[in-house]
C-alpha positions in Angstrom: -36.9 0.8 -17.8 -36.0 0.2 -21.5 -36.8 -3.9 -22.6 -33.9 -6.4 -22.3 -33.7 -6.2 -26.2 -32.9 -2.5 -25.9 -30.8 -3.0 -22.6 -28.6 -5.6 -24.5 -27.7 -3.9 -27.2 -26.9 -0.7 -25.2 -24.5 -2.6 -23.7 -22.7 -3.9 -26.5 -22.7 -0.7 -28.6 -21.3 1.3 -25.4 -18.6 -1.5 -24.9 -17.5 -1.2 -28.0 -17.3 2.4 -27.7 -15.3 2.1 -24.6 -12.9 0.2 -25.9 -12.0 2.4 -29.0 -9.2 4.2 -27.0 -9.8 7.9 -26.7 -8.5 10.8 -24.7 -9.9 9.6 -21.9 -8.4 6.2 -21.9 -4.8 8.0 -23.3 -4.9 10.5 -20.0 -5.3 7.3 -17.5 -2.7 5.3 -19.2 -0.5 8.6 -18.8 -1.0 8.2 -15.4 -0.5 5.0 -15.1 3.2 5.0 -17.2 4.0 7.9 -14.5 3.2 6.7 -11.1 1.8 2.9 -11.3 -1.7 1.1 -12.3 -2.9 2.4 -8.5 -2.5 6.1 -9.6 -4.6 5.2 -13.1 -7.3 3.5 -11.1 -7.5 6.4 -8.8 -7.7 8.3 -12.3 -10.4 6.1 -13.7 -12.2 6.8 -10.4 -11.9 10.4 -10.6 -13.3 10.8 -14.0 -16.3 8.5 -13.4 -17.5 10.9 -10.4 -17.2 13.6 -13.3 -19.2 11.7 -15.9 -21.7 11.1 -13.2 -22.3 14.5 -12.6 -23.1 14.9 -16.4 -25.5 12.0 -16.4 -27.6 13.6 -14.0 -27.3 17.1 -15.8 -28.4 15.0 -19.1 -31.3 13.2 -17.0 -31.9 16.9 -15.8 -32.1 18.3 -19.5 -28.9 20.7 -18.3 -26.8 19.7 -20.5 -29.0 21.1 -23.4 -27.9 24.2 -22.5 -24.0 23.2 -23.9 -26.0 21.4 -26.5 -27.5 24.9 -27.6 -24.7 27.9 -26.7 -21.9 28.0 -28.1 -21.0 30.2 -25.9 -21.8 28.4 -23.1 -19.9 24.8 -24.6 -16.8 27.1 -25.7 -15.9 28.3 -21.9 -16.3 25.0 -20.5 -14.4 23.7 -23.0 -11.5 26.3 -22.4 -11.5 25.8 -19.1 -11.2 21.8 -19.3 -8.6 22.5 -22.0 -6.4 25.0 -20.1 -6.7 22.7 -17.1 -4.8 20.2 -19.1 -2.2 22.1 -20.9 -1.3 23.0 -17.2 -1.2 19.9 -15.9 1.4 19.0 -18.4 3.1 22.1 -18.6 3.6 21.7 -14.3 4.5 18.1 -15.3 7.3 19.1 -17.5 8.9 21.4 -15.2 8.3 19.4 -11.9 12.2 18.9 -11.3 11.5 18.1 -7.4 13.2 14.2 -6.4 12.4 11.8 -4.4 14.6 11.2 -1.4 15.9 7.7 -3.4 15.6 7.5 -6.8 15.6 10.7 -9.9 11.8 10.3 -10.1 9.3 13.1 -9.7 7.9 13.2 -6.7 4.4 11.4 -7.7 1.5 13.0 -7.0 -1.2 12.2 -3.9 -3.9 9.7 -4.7 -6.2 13.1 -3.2 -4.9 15.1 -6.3 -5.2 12.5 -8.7 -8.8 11.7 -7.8 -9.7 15.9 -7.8 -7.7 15.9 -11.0 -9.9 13.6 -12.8 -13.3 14.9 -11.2 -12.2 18.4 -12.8 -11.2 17.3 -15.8 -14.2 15.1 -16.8 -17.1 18.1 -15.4 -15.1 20.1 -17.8 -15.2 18.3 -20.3 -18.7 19.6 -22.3 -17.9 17.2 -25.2 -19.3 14.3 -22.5 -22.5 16.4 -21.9 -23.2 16.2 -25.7 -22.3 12.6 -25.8 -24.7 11.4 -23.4 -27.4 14.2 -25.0 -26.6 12.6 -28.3 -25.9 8.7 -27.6 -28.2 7.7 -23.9 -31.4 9.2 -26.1 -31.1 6.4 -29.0 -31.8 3.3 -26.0 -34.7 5.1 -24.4 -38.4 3.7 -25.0 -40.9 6.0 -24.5 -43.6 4.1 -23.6 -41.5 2.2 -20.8 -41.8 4.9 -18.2 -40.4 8.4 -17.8 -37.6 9.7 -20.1 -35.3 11.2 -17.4 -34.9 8.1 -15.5 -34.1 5.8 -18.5 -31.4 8.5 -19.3 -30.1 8.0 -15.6 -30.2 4.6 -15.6 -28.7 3.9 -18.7 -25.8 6.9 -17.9 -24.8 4.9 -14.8 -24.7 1.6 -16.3 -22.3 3.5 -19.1 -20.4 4.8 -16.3 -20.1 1.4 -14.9 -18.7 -0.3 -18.0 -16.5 2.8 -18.4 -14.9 2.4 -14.8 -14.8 -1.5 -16.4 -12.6 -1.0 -19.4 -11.0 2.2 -18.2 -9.7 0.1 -15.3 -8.5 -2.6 -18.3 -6.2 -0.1 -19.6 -4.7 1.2 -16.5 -3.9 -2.1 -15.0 -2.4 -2.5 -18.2 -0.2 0.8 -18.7 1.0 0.0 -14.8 2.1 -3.8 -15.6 4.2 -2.1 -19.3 5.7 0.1 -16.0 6.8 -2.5 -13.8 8.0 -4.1 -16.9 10.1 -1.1 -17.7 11.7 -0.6 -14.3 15.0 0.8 -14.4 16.4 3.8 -15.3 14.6 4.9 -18.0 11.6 5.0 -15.6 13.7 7.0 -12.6 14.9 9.3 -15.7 13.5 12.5 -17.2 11.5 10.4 -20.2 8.4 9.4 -18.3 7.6 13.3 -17.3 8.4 14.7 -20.7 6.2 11.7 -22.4 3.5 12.2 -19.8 3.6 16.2 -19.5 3.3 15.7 -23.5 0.5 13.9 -23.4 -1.2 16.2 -21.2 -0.7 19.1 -23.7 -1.5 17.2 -26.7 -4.9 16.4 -24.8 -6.0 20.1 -23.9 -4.7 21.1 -27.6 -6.9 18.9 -28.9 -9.6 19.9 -26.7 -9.6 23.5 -27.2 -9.2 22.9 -31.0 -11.9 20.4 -31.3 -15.6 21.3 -32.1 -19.1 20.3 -30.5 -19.2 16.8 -31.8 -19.6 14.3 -29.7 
């Protein structure tokens, strides 16, 4: 286990980090403007299970593999950036009602959860994050490698649910504050659906650095 020097300041370089909003935080306040701070939560949730699964592929040395082919860190990227342009593009033409109001009908907390799972494993920009970043806090003579990397990818995941939570709790209060008809109008899905797109462009036109 890394020294409390070294622990310290991992914590306060990833915070600030975290809080520098970035796709991530822009696709959980999207959901959070669309169905409430619940559905960003579940959102937050959903893409922390993801980033898990990359911390123990980086503790694993997998994620080297996207670190080294391009081929390999092109597909996954496609595939994480396709996934997104559809969510927005079914988000723009979702023209089902609720039984009361002009709203889409909102979306299971089951789909949002899978949602953010599949969009954070394909995400291979996070996989050369932690490759790049979780190495820098590691002290070699403290014990093996791999489990530093672990430990110090969870405790990043931790602060990440953290401040990710922040920001959804935050987008749901600017929605109750909103309430009305421009929230049971058209606006929210063609704002949200937009943002959605705008994330997998970005994706799929963005290179391998972290």
């Amino acid at each position: 286990m890394p020294d409390s020097t070294l622990l310290l300041g991992f914590i306060v370089a990833s915070l600030i980090v975290l809080l520098i909003p970035g796709p991530g935080v822009l696709y959980v306040v999207a959901r959070s403007a669309a169905q409430g701070y619940r559905a960003g939560l579940v959102s937050v949730l959903g893409l922390s299970v993801g980033a898990l699964v990359h911390v123990v592929a980086a503790s694993a040395g997998l994620s080297a593999i996207l670190l080294t082919s391009a081929m390999a860190f092109g597909v996954v990227k496609l595939l994480g950036a396709g996934y997104l342009v559809y969510l927005g593009i079914c988000t723009l033409f979702d023209r089902r009602k609720t039984a009361d109001t002009d709203e889409p009908t909102p979306q299971s907390l089951r789909r949002l959860m899978a949602d953010g799972v599949v969009i954070s494993i394909l995400n291979p920009k996070i996989a050369v994050f932690f490759l790049a970043y979780l190495p820098q806090f590691v002290d070699p003579v403290a014990g093996p490698v791999s489990q530093q990397i672990l430990l110090l990818g969870l405790i990043y995941v931790g602060l990440a649910l953290v401040t990710d939570g922040g920001y959804a709790m935050l987008a749901g209060s600017v929605r109750h504050w909103f309430t009305g008809r421009i929230m049971r109008g058209p606006i929210p899905r063609y704002v949200t659906g937009s943002i959605y797109v705008g994330l997998g462009v970005n994706a799929a036109l963005s290179g391998r650095q972290p």
